[in-house]
C-alpha positions in Angstrom: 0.0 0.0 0.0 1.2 3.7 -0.9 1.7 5.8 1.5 -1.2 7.7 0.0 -3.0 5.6 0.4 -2.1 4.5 3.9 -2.5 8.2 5.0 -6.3 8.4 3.6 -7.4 5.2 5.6 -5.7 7.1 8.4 -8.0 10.1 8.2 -11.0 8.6 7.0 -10.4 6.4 10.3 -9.7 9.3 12.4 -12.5 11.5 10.9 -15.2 8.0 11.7 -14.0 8.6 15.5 -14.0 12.0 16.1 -17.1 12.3 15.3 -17.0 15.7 12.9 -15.2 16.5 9.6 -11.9 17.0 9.8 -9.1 19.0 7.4 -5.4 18.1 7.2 -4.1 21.0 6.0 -0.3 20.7 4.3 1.4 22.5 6.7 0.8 20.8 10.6 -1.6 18.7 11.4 -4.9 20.0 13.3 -7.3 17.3 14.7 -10.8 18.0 15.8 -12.1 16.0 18.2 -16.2 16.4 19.2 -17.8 15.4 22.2 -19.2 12.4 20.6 -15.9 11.4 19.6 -13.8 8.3 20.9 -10.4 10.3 21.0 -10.7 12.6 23.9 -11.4 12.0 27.5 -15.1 12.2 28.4 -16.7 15.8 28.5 -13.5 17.3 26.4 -14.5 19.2 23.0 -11.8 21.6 21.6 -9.1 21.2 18.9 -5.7 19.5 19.5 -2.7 20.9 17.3 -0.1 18.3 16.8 3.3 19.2 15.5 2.8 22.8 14.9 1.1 26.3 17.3 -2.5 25.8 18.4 -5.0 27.9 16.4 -8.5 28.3 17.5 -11.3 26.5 15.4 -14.6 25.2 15.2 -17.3 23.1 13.3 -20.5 23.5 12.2 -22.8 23.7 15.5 -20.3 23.5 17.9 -18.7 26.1 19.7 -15.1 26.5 19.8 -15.1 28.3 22.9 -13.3 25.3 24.7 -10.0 24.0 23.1 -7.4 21.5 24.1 -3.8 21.5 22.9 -1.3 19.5 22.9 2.4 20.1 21.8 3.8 17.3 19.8 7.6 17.9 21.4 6.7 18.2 25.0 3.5 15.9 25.0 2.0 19.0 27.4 -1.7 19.6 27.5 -3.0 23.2 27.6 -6.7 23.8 28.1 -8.5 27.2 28.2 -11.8 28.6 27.8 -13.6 25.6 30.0 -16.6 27.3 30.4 -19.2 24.6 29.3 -19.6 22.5 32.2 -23.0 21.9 31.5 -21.4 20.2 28.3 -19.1 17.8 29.9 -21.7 16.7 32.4 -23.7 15.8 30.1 -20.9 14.0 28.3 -19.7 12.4 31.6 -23.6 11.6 32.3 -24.3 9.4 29.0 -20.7 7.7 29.4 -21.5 6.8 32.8 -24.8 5.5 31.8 -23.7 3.3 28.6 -21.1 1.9 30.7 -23.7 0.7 32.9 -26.1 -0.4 30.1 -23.3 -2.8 29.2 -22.0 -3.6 32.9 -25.5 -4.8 33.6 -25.8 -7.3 30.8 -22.5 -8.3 31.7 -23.1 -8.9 35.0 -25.8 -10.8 34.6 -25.1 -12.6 31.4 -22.0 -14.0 32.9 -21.8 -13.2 36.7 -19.6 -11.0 39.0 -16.7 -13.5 38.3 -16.9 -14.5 34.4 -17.7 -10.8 33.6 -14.5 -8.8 32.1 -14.2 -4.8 32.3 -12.2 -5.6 28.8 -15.2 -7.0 26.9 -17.4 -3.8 28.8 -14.9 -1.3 27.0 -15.0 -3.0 24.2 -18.6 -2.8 23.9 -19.1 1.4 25.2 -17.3 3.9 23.5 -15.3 4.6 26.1 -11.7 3.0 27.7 -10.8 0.5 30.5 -9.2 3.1 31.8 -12.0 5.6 31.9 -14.1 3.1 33.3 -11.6 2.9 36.4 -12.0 6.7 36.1 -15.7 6.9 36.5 -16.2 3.4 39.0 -12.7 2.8 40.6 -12.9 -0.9 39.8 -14.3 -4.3 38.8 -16.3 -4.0 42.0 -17.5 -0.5 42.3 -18.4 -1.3 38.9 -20.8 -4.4 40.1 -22.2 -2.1 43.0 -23.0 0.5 40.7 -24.9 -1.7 38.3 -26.5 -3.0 40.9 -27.6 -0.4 42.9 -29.0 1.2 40.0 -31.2 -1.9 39.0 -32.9 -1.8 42.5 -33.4 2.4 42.2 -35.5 1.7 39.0 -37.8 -0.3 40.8 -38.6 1.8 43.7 -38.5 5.1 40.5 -41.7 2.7 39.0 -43.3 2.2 42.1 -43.2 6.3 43.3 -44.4 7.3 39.6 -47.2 5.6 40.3 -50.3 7.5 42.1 -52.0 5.0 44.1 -53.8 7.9 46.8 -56.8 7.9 44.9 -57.6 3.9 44.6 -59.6 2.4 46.8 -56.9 0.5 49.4 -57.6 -3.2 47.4 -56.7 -1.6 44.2 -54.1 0.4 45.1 -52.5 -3.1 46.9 -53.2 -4.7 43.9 -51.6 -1.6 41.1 -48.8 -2.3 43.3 -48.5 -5.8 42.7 -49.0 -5.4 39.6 -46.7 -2.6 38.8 -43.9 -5.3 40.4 -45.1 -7.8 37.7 -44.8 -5.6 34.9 -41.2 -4.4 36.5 -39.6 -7.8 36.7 -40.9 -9.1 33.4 -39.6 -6.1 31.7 -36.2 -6.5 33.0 -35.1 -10.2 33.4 -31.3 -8.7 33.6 -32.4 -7.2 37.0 -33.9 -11.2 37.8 -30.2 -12.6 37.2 -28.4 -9.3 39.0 -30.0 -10.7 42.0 -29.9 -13.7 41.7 -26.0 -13.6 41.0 -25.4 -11.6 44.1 -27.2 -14.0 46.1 -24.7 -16.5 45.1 -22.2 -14.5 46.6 -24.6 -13.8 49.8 -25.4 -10.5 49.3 -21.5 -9.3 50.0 -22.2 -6.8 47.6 -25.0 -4.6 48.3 -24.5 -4.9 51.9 -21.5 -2.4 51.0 -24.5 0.0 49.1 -24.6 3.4 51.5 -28.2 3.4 49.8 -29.4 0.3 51.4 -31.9 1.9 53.7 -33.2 4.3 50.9 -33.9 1.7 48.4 -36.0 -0.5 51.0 -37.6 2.2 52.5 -40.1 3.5 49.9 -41.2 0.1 49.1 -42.4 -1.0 52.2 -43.2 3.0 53.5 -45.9 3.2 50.5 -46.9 -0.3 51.2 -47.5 0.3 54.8 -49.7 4.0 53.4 -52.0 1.5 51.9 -52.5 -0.8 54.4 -53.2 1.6 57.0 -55.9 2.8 55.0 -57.2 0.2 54.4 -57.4 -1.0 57.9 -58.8 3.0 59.0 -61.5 1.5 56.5 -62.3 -2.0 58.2 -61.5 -3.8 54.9 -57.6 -4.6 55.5 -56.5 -7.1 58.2 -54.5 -6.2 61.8 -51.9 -8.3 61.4 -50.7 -7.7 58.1 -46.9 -6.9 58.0 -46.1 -4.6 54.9 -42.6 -6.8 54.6 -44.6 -9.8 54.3 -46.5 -8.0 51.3 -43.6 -7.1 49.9 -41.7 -10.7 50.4 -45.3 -12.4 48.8 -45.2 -10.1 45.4 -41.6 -10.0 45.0 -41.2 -14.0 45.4 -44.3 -14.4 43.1 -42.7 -12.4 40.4 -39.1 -13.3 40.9 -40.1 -17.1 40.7 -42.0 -16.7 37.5 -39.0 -15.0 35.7 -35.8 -16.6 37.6 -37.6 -19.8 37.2 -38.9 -20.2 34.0 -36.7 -22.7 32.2 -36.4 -25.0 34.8 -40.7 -24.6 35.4 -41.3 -25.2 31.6 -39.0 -28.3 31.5 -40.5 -29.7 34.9 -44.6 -28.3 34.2 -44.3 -28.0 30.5 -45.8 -24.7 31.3 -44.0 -21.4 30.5 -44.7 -18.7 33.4 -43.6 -16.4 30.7 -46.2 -17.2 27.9 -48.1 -14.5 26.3 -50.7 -15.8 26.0 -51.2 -16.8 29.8 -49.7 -13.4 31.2 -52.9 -11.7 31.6 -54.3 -14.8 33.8 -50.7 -14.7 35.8 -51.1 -10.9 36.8 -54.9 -11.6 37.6 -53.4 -14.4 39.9 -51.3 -12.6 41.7 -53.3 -9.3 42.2 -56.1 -11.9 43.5 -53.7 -13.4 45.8 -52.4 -10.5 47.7 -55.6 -8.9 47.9 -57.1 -11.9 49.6 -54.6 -12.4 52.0 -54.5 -8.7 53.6 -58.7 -8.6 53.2 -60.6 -8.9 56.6 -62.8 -12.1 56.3 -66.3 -11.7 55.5 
């Protein structure tokens, strides 16, 4: 291959991961890097100068009010103008997130041990090293992933206004809205169940323990203390007990299924039975916290 040649797959390549056009002039060599790009740290948008004196820049609907440069003999970084922070936490912010995206499957596709940070990189647009950067390990990594899996349950559960049911249907929206949760997210199913393999080691470390139990069983106890006020719920209903009959009923449907349909030939999971499973379980709770007739 010509060196021509050779040198238009190299800017082709590096024009696909910055993200923006880019023009290599004949004298220097100015490289734009975007936001979006793969070649800069997260949240960094400016223009690096190799080999030649930085010049300010820009691209069409960006702002070259923030610029990076970088001097080819003394490898130095320079940075000015860093007055887009709004920017880079919004950068940081979706890098964060797709690296979780991709933890989370990882996780749970292969477990805490079989999962590789390598194979996570490789998958986000980001670096090994950056995801040391944003986590501080393997570990953190796991927590994070996990914690965050357990605050999109308890986000479902307070979007939901259940003031204005009657206390039956609200119990029952509630169970429900678990169903619907842990259906919709079987990776969260096989996060727990992985960290229950390693005895809950884990999220014991979580600082946010308390506040992801909490609003689960404080709006569970809301409802059954109206519905108690209203002679229809019984005494000695526990709202952890609630909470332990729903989430078993749903986790069992999902975590199970496999091993069910081989055993029952009966998939938990079919379609065309989910309707009658929900039903089931909404009937369930709802008659045991009722006050006999």
């Amino acid at each position: 291959m010509t060196d021509g040649r050779l040198l238009d797959r190299a800017r082709r390549l590096w024009t696909d991961l910055a993200g923006v056009p880019v023009a290599f002039p004949d004298a220097g060599l100015a490289v734009v890097v975007a936001p979006e790009s793969q070649l800069c740290p997260p949240g960094w948008v400016g223009i690096v100068t190799l080999g030649g004196p930085r010049r300010p820049g820009g691209w069409p609907g960006r702002s070259a009010s923030l610029s990076s440069g970088c001097s080819a003999a003394s490898g130095s970084w320079e940075t000015e103008g860093m007055d887009q922070p709004d920017v880079r936490r919004r950068d940081a912010e979706r890098t964060r997130r797709e690296i979780l995206d991709v933890a989370t499957a990882e996780f749970a596709d292969r477990g805490y041990d079989g999962a590789r940070v390598d194979l996570i990189a490789e998958r986000t647009r980001t670096t090994k090293r950056m995801i040391y950067y944003y986590f501080g390990g393997k570990r953190q990594l796991y927590i994070a992933a996990l914690e965050r899996s357990y605050a999109r349950i308890r986000e479902a559960e307070a979007r939901v206004n259940l003031d204005h049911l009657a206390p039956a249907d609200a119990i029952r929206r509630l169970a429900e809205i678990t169903f619907d949760h842990h259906e919709a997210n079987p990776d969260f199913i096989r996060l727990v169940s992985i960290e229950n393999i390693h005895r809950g080691e884990h999220i014991a470390q979580l600082e946010s323990l308390a506040a992801l139990n909490s609003p689960a069983i404080r709006i569970l106890e809301q409802i059954l203390k109206r519905g108690r006020a209203e002679g229809v719920f019984r005494e000695d209903v526990d709202a952890v007990d609630v909470h332990l009959a729903i989430s078993a009923y749903c986790f069992f449907r999902i975590a199970n299924r496999y091993t069910f349909t081989a055993i029952f030939e009966r998939d938990p999971v079919d379609p065309a039975r989910r309707d009658h499973y929900r039903r089931m379980l909404g009937d369930m709770v709802v008659s045991a916290v009722t006050t006999p007739a």
